[in-house]
C-alpha positions as CSV (number, residue, x, y, z in Angstrom):
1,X,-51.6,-122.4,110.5
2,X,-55.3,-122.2,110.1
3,X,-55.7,-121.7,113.7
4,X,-53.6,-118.6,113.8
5,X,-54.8,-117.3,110.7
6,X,-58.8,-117.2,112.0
7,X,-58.0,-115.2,115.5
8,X,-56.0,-112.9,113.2
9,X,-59.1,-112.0,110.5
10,X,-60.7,-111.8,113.8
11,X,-58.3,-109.0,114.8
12,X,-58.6,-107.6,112.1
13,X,-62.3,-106.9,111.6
14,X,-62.7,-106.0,115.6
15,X,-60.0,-103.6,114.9
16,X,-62.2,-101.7,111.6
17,X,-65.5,-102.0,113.6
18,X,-63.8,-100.0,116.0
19,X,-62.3,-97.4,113.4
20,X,-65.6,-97.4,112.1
21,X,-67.0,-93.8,113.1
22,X,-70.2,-94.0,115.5
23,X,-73.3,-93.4,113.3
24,X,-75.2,-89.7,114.5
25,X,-78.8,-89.1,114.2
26,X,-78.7,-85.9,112.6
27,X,-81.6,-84.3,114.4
28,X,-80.2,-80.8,115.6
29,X,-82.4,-77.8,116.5
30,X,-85.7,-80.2,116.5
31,X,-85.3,-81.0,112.8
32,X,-84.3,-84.3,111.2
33,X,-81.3,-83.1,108.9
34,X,-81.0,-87.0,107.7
35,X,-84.3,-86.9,106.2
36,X,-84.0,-83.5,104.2
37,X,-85.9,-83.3,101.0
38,X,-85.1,-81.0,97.9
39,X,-88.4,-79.6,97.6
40,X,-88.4,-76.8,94.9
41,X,-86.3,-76.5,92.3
42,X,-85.7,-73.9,89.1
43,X,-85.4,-70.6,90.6
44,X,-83.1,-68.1,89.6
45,X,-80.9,-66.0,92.8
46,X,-83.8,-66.5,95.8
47,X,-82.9,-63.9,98.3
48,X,-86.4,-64.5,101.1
49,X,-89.4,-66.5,101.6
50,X,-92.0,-65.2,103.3
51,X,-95.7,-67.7,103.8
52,X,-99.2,-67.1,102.9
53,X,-102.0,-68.0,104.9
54,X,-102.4,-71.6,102.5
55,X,-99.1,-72.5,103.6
56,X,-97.5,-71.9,99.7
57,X,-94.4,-69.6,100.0
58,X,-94.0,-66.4,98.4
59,X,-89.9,-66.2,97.2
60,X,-87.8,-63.1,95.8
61,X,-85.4,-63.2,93.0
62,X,-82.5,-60.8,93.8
63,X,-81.3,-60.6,89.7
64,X,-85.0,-60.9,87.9
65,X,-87.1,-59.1,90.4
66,X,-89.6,-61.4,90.5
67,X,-91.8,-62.8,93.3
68,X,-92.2,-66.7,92.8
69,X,-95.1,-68.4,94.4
70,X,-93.6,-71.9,95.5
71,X,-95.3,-75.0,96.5
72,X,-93.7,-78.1,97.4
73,X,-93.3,-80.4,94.7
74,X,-94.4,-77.7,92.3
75,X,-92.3,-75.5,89.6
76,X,-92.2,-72.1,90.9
77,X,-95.2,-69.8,89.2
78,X,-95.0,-66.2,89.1
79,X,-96.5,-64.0,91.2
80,X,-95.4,-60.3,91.1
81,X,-92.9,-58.5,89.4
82,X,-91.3,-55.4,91.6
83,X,-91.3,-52.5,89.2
84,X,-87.9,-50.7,88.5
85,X,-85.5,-53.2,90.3
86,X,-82.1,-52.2,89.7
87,X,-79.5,-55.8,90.2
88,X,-76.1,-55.3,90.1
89,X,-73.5,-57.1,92.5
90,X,-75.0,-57.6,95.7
91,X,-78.2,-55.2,95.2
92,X,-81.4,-56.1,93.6
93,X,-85.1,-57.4,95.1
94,X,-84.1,-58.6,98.3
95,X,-86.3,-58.8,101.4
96,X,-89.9,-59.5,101.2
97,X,-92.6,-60.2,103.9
98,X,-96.3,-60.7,104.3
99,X,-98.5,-58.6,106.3
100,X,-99.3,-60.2,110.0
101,X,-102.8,-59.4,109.5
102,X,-102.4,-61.0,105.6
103,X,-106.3,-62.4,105.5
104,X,-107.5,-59.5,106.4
105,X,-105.5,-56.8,104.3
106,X,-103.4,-59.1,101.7
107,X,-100.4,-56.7,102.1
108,X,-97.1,-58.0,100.6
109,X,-94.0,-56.1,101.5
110,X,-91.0,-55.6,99.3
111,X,-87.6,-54.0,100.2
112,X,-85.5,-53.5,96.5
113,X,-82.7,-51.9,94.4
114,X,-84.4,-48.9,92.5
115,X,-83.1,-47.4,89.0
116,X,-83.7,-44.4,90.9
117,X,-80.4,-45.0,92.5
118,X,-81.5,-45.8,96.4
119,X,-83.4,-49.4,98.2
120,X,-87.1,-49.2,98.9
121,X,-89.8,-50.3,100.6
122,X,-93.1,-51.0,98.8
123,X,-96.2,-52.9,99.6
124,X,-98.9,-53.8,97.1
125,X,-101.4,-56.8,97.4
126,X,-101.1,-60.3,94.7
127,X,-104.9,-59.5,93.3
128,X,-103.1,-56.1,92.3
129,X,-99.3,-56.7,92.0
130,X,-98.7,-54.1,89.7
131,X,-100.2,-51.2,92.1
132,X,-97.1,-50.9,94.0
133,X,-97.1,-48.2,97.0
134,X,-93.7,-46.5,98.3
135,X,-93.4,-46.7,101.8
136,X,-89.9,-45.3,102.3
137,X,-86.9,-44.6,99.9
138,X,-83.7,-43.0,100.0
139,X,-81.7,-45.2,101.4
140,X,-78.3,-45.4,100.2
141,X,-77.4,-47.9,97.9
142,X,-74.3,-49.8,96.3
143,X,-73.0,-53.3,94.7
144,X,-72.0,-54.0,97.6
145,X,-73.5,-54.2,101.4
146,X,-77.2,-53.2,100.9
147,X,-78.8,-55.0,103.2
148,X,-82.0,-56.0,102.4
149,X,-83.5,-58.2,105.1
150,X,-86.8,-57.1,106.2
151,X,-89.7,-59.0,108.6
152,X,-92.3,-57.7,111.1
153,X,-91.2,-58.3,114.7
154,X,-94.0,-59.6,117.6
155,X,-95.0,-55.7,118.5
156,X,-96.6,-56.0,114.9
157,X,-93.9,-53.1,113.8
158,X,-91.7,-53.7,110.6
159,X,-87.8,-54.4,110.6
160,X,-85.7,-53.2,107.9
161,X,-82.0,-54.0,107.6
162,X,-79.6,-51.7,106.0
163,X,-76.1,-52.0,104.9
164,X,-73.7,-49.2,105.2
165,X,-73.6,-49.2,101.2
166,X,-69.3,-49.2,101.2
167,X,-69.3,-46.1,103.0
168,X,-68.5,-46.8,106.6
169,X,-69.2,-43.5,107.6
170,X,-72.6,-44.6,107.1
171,X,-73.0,-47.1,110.1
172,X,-72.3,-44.5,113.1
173,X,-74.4,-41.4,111.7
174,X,-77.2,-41.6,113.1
175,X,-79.1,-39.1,110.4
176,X,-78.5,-41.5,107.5
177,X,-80.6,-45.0,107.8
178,X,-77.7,-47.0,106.3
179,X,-76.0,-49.2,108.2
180,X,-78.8,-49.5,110.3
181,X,-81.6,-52.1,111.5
182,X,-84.7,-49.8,111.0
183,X,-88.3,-50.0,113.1
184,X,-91.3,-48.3,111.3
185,X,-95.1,-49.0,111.4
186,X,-96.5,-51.2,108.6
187,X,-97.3,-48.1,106.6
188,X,-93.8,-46.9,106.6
189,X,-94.4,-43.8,109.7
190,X,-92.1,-43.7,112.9
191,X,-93.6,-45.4,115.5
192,X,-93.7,-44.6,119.2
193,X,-91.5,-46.4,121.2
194,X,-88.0,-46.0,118.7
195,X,-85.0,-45.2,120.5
196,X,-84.4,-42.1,118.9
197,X,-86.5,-39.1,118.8
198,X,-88.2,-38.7,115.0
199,X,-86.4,-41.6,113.8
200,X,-87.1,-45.0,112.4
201,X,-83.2,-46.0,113.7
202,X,-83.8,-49.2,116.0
203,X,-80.0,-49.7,116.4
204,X,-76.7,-48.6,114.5
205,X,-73.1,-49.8,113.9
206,X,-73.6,-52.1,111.8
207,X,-71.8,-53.6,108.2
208,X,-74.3,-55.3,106.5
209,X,-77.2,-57.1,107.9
210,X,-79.2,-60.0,106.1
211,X,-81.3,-62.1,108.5
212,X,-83.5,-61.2,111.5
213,X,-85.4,-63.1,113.9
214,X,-87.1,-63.5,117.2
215,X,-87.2,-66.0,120.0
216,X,-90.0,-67.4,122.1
217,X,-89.2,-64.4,124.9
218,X,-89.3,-61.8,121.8
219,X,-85.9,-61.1,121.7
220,X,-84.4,-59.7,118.8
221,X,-81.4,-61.2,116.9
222,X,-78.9,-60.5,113.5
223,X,-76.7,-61.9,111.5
224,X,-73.6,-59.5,110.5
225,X,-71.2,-60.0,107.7
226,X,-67.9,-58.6,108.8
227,X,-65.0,-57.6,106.9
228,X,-62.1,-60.0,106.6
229,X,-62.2,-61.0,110.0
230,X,-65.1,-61.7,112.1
231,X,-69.0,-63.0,111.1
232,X,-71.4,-62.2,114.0
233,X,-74.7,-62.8,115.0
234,X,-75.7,-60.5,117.7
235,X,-78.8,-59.9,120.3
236,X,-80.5,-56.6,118.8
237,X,-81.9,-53.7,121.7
238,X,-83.3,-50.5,120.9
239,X,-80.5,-47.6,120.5
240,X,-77.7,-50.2,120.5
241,X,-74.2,-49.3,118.9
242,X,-73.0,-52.4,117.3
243,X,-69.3,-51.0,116.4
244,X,-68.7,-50.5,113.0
245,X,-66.8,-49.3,111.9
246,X,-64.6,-49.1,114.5
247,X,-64.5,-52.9,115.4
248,X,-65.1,-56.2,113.9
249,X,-66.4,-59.1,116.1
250,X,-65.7,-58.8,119.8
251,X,-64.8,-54.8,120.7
252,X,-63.9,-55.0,124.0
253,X,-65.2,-51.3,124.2
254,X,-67.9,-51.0,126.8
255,X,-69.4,-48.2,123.9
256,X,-70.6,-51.7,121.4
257,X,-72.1,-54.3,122.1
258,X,-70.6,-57.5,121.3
259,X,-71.9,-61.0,119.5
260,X,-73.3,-63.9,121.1
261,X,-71.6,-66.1,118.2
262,X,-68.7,-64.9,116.1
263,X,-67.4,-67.1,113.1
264,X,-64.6,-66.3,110.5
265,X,-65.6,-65.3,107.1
266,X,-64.5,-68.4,105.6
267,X,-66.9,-70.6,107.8
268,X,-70.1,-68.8,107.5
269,X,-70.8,-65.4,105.7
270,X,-74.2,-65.4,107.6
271,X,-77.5,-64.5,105.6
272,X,-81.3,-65.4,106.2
273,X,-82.1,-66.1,109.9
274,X,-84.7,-68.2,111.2
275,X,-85.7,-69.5,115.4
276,X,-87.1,-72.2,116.1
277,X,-87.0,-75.0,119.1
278,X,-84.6,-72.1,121.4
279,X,-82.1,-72.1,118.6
280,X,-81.4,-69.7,116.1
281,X,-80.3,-70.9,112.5
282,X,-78.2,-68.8,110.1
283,X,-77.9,-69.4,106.6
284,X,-74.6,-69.4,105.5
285,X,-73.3,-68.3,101.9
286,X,-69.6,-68.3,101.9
287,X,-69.5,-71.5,104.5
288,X,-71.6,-73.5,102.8
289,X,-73.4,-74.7,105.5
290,X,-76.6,-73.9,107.9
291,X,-76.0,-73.1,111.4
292,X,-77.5,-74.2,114.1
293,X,-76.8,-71.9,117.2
294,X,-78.5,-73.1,120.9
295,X,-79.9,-70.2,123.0
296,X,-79.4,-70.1,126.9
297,X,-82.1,-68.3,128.9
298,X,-80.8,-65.7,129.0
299,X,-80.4,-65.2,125.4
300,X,-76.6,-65.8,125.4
301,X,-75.5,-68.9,122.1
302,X,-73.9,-72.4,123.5
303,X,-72.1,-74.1,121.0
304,X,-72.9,-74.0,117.5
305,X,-73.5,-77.1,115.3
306,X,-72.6,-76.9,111.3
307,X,-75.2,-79.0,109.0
308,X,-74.9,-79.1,105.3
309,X,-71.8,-78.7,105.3
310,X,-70.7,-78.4,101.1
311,X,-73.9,-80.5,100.5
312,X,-75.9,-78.0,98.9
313,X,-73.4,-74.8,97.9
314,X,-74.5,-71.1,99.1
315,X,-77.4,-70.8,101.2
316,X,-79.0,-67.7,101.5
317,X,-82.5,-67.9,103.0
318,X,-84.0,-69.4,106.1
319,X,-87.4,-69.8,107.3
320,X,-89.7,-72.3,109.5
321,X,-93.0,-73.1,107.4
322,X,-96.4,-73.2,109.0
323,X,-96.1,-76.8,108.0
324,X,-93.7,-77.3,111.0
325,X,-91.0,-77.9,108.4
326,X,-87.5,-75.5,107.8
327,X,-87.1,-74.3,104.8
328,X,-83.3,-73.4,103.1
329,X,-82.6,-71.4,99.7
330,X,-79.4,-71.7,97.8
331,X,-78.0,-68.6,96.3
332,X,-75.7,-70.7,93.7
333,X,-76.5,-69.0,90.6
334,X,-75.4,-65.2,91.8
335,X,-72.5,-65.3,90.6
336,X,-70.2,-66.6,93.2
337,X,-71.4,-70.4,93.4
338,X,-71.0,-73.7,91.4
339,X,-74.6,-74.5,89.9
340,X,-75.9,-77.6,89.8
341,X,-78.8,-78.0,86.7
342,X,-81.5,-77.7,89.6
343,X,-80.5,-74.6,90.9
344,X,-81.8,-72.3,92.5
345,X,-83.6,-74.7,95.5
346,X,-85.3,-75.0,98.3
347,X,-84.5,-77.5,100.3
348,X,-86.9,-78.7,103.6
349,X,-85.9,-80.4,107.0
350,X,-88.5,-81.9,108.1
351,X,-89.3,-81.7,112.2
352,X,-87.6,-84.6,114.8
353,X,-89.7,-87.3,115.6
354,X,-89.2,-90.3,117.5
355,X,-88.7,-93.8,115.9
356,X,-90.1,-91.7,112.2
357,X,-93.9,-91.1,113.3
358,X,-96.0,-91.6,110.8
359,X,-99.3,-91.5,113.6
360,X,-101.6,-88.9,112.4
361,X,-103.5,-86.8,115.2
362,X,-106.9,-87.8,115.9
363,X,-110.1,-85.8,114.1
364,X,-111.1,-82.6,115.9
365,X,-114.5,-83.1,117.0
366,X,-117.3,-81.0,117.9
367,X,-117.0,-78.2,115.4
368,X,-119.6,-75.6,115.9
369,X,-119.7,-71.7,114.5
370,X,-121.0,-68.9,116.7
371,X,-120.9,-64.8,116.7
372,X,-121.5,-65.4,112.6
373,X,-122.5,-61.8,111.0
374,X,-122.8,-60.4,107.5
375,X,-119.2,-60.6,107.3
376,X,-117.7,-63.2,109.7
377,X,-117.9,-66.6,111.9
378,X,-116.1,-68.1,114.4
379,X,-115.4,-71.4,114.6
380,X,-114.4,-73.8,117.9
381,X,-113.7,-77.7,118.5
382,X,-112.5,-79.9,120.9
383,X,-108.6,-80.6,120.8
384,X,-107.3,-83.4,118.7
385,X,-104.7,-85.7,120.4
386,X,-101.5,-87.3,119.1
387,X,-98.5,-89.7,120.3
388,X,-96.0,-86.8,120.2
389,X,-98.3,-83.7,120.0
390,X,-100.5,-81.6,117.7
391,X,-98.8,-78.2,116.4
392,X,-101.7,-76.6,115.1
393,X,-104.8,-76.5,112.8
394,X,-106.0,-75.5,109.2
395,X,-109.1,-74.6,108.9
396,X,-111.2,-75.8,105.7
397,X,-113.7,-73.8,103.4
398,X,-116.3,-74.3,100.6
399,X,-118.9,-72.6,99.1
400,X,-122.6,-73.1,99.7
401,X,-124.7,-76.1,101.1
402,X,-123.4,-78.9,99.1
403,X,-121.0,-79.6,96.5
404,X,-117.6,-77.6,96.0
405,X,-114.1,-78.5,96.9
406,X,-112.8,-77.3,100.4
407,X,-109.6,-75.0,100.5
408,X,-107.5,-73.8,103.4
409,X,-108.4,-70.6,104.3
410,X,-106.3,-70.4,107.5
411,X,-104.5,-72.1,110.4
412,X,-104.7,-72.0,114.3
413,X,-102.2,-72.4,116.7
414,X,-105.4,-73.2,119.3
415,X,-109.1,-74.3,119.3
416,X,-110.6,-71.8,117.8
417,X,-110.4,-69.3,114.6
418,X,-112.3,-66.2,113.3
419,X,-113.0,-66.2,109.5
420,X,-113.5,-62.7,108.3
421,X,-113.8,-60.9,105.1
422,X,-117.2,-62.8,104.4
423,X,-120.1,-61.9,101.7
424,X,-123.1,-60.8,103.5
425,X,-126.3,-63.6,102.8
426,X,-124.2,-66.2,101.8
427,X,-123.9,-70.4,102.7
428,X,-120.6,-71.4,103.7
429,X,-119.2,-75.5,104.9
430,X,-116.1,-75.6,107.3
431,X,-114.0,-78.3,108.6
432,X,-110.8,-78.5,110.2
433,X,-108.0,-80.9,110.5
434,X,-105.0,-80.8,112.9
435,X,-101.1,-81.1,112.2
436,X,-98.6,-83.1,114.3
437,X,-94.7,-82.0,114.4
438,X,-94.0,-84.8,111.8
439,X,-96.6,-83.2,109.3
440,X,-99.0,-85.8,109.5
441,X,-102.4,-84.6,109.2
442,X,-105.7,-85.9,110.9
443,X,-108.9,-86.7,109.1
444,X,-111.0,-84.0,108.5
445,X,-114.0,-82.6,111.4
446,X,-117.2,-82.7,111.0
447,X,-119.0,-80.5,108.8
448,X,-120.6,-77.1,110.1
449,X,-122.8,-75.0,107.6
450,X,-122.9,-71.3,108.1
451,X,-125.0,-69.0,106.4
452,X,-123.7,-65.0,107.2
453,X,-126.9,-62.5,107.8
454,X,-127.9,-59.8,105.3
455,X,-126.3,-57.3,107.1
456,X,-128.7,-54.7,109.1
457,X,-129.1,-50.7,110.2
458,X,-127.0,-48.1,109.0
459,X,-123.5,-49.7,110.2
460,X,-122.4,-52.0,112.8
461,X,-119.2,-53.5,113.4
462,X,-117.5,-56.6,115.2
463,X,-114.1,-57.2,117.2
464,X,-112.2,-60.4,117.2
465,X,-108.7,-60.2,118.6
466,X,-106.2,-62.4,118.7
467,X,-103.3,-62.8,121.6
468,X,-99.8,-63.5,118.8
469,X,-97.0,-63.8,121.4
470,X,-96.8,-63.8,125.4
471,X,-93.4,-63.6,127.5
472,X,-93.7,-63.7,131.2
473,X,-93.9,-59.8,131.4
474,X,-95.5,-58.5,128.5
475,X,-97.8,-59.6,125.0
476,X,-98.6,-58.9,122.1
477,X,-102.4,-58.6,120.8
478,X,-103.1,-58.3,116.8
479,X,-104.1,-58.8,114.5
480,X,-107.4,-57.2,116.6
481,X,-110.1,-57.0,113.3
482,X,-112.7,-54.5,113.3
483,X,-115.4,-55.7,110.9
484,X,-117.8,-53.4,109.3
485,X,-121.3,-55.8,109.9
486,X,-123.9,-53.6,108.5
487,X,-125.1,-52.8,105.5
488,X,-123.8,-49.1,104.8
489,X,-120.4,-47.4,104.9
490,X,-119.0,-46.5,108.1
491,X,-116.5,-43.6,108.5
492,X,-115.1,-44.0,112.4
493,X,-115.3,-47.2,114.8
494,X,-114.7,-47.6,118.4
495,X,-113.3,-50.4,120.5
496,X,-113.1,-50.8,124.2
497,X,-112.1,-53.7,126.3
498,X,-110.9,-54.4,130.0
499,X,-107.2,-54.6,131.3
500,X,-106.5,-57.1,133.7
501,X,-105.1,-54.8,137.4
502,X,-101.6,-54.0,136.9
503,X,-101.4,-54.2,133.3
504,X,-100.0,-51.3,130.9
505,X,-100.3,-50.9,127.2
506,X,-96.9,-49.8,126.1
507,X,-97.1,-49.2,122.2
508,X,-100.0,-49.9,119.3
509,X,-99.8,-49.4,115.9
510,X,-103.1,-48.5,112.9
511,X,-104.9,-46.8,116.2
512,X,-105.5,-44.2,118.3
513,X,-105.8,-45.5,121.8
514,X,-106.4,-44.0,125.3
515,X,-106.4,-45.3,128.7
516,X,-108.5,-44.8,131.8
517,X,-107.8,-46.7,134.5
518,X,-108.4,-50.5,133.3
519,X,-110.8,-49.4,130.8
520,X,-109.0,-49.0,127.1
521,X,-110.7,-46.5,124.5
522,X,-109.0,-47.6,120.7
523,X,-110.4,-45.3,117.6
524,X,-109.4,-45.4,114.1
525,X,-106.4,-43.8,112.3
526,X,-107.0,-41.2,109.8
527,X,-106.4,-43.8,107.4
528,X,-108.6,-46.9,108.9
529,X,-111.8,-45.6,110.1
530,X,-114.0,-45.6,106.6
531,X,-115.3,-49.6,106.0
532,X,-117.2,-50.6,103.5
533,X,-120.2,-53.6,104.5
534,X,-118.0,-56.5,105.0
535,X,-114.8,-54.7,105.1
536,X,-112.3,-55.2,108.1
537,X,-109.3,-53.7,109.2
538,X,-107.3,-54.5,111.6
539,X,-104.7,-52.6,114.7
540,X,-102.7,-54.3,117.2
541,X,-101.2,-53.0,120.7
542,X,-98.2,-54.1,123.0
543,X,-98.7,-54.2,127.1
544,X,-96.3,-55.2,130.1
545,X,-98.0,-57.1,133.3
546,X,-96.7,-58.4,136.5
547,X,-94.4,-61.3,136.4
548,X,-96.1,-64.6,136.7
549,X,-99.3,-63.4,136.1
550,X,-100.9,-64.8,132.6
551,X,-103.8,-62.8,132.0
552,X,-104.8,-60.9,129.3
553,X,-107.4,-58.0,128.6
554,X,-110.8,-59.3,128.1
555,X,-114.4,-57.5,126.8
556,X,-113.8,-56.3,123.6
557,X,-116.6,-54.3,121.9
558,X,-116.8,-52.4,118.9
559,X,-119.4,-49.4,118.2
560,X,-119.4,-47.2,115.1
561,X,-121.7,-44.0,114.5
C-alpha cells in the first residue's frame, strides 16, 4: 500500500509543477516592470510631467491648476499656479513642457482651460510664475475632447494637440485649429515648413489627441481616443488627414491615413505617450494598463505587450526621466477611478539590467575647462566605462574656491558640456559624475576651478552649439547659445559657421538665416538681438545631408557691433 501510495504523491506533485505557470521576467521595452517603485505620492488629477535640467519633474493638475514640482521620494511642492484655469469634465491645465533651451531661457510652457471660454497656450518662467505670457488662444473648448497634449518635437518647433471639442465638424475644417495636432515656433508664430499656407495645422482629422512622441529616426507618433469603437495610435506627417469624422480606426479610404496599432475602447483609452528603446508606450486610462508597442524600421508597431494591467487604476501620463527611469501618472481621482488613500502617483520602472547591476561606472577623469568668458566655460573629460554602459553625465557646480555644496546644474549625453549664464569675475568648482542604465552613479571627477573674466570692450559674444538629434539624412542643431561676453549691452549679433558639401538647412527657428554656398550667415530676430553682459539667447536650425554621410557643420563664430 505504501509503495503505491508514494509513486502516486509523486504524480501528483510532477503533475502541479507542470500546471504551475512558467515564471516571466517582466522586462518589456528595456524597463524592469518587476522592480517598479511608487515613487510620488499625494497629487490631485496629474495630467503631464515635463523635466528640469536637475532631473526633478515639473507635474500639472488638470482640476487645481497647479504645477507641482516632484522629486522622488519627496511630497510634491508647489511651483506655479496657471492663472484663470477653468476644470470642468475633461478640460482644465493639461499639457505642460519645458523649453529645450531651459538653462538658458527658463521657459515653462502651459496649454489650459480658460474662464474666457477657449484652451491656451502660455509660457512664463518658475523665478516669475505669476507673469504668464499668451502665446495662442481661441481654441475651442468643451467638457469633453479638448485635447491638451503639448511637447517640442526634435526641429526645436512646439506640438500642440487639439480635440475636436464635441463638434465633429471641427476635425476636417481646416480654418478652425480643433481637432488638430498644431506646429508653431516656441513663441507661438507659424513657422516655415507647416503644411498649410499661414497655418499652424500640422495634420487634421482627428478626435481627441493626448500623447505625442518621437522616435530615434524623428518620427512623429499619437495616441487617438476613438468613439465607441476603435483607440489608435497613429504615425503623424505633415498635412495628413487622419479620418474623423468620417471613420474610426482603420478607413480603408486611400483619403486617411490609418493606425499602426488599433485597440478597443475598453482595452486602452490611450493618453500620455512616451519612446524609448524603439518602442512607443501609451498610457492607458480606461484599460488600466501601460502599453508597450515595438516599432519596425520602418516605423510600422509589431505586437503590443499590456503591463500594469488593473495594478495601479487609470494612467494618464508617460514620460522617460533623464535618470534613465519611466515614469507613469494615475489619473484615479478625476472622477472616473477607484482612489486608493495615495492617490494621485507616480509610479517609476526602472531600466533592464542583467542579473540586477548594481556596478557603478567608473570616475570621469581628466576634467579640464577651456573657452571660459565673462559669462561661460566649457568643460571636457575622458569617458567613464561600465559593465553594461554609461547613459550620460551630470555635471556638478559650487560657488567659489573652497567651501559650498555642489548642485547639478546640467547633464550630457557626451564628453563635454557648456555652462552658460555665468556672472562675469567670479570663482566657480565643477565636477562631474556619470550614469549607467541601472541609475547607478560613479564617484565624482576631479575638481576644476574656473574663475569667468571681467568681461571687456564695448560687447562681444560667444557661440556654443549643440547637435540634439541625427537620423541618417538629416539633424537637428540647438539649442545654438549666443552669449553676450562683454561688458555693455549689445543690440544685434552675428553667427556664421561652415556646412559640410552637400548639406542643406531646411528650417530654423529665433533667427534670421541665409545661405551662400557652404558658408551660413544666422542674425537675430527682432525679438533676440538686444543682450545684456552675460545674457544668452539661444536659435536652433534643421538640415538634410547625403545618406551615410555623418557630418555636421563646423566653425561657428559669433560677432556683434
Amino acid at each position: 500500500m505504501r509503495a503505491r501510495v508514494i509513486p502516486a504523491l509523486i504524480l501528483a506533485l510532477v503533475a502541479m509543477m507542470i500546471n504551475v505557470p512558467e515564471a516571466r521576467a517582466q522586462v518589456v521595452g528595456g524597463f524592469d516592470f518587476s522592480r517598479a517603485e511608487v515613487s510620488v505620492t499625494g497629487l490631485q488629477v496629474p495630467w503631464a510631467l515635463a523635466f528640469l535640467p536637475d532631473g526633478s519633474a515639473l507635474a500639472s493638475e488638470r482640476n487645481t491648476g497647479r504645477i507641482m514640482r516632484v522629486r522622488p521620494g519627496q511630497a510634491p511642492a508647489q511651483a506655479a499656479v496657471i492663472n484663470g484655469v477653468s476644470a470642468s469634465g475633461e478640460s482644465g491645465l493639461l499639457g505642460i513642457a519645458v523649453s529645450p533651451s531651459y538653462a538658458q531661457d527658463g521657459w515653462v510652457y502651459a496649454y489650459f482651460t480658460s474662464t474666457s471660454g477657449d484652451n491656451r497656450l502660455v509660457r512664463f518662467q518658475l523665478s516669475a510664475p505669476q507673469t504668464q505670457t499668451v502665446l495662442f488662444s481661441g481654441v475651442p473648448s468643451a467638457t469633453i475632447h479638448d485635447g491638451g497634449r503639448i511637447a517640442f518635437g526634435p526641429d526645436g518647433m512646439l506640438y500642440v494637440a487639439t480635440g475636436d471639442a464635441g463638434a465633429t465638424s471641427n476635425a476636417q475644417n481646416l480654418n478652425s485649429p480643433a481637432g488638430k495636432i498644431l506646429r508653431m515656433t516656441p513663441t507661438g508664430g507659424i513657422p516655415s515648413g507647416n503644411p498649410f499656407a499661414n497655418s499652424r495645422v500640422w495634420s487634421y482629422g482627428h478626435r481627441n489627441v493626448q500623447g505625442l512622441a518621437w522616435d530615434g529616426q524623428g518620427r512623429m507618433y499619437a495616441t487617438e481616443f476613438g468613439q465607441n469603437t476603435w483607440d489608435e495610435i497613429n504615425q503623424i506627417v505633415a498635412g495628413g488627414n487622419y479620418g474623423w469624422p468620417t471613420c474610426e480606426g482603420n478607413c480603408g479610404n486611400s483619403s486617411f491615413r490609418n493606425p499602426i496599432v488599433t485597440w478597443t475602447t475598453a482595452q486602452a483609452s490611450p493618453s500620455g505617450l512616451a519612446y524609448a528603446n524603439n518602442t512607443l508606450f501609451a498610457a492607458g486610462l480606461r484599460g488600466q494598463r501601460l502599453w508597450a508597442v515595438p516599432l519596425t524600421g520602418s516605423g510600422s508597431a509589431g505586437t503590443p505587450v499590456a503591463e500594469f494591467q488593473s495594478a495601479y487604476g487609470r494612467l494618464r501620463a508617460v514620460a522617460v526621466g533623464p535618470d534613465g527611469w519611466l515614469w507613469v501618472a494615475t489619473s484615479n481621482r478625476d472622477g472616473r477611478g477607484t482612489p486608493v488613500a495615495q492617490d494621485d502617483r507616480i509610479i517609476r520602472v526602472p531600466p533592464a539590467t542583467s542579473g540586477g547591476d548594481t556596478t557603478p561606472p567608473t570616475a570621469p577623469a581628466g576634467l579640464v575647462a577651456s573657452g571660459t568668458t565673462a559669462a561661460g566655460t566649457t568643460l571636457t573629460w575622458r569617458p567613464s566605462t561600465d559593465n553594461v554602459g554609461v547613459t550620460g553625465y551630470d555635471v556638478l557646480r559650487a560657488a567659489g574656491s573652497s567651501g559650498g555644496a555642489f548642485a547639478q546644474v546640467g547633464t550630457s549625453a557626451t564628453t563635454s558640456f557648456t555652462n552658460t549664464g555665468l556672472t562675469p569675475g567670479t570663482t566657480y568648482r565643477y565636477q562631474v559624475r556619470a550614469r549607467d542604465a541601472a541609475g547607478n552613479l560613479s564617484p565624482v571627477s576631479n575638481t576644476v576651478t574656473v574663475t569667468t573674466s571681467p568681461g571687456g570692450g564695448t560687447g562681444g559674444c560667444s557661440v556654443t552649439a549643440t547637435t540634439q538629434s541625427q537620423w541618417q539624412t538629416g539633424y537637428v542643431v540647438q539649442p545654438v547659445t549666443v552669449t553676450n561676453t562683454g561688458t555693455s549691452t549689445i543690440n544685434g549679433w552675428t553667427v556664421t559657421f561652415s556646412l559640410p558639401s552637400g548639406h542643406t538647412t531646411t528650417g530654423y527657428w529665433n533667427a534670421v538665416i541665409t545661405t551662400g554656398a557652404q558658408t551660413v550667415t544666422v542674425r537675430n530676430s527682432p525679438n533676440n538681438g538686444t543682450l545684456a553682459p552675460g545674457q544668452s539667447t539661444s536659435f536652433g536650425f534643421q538640415a538634410s545631408r547625403p545618406g551615410g554621410d555623418s557630418q555636421t557643420p563646423s566653425g561657428y563664430q559669433c560677432t556683434s557691433p
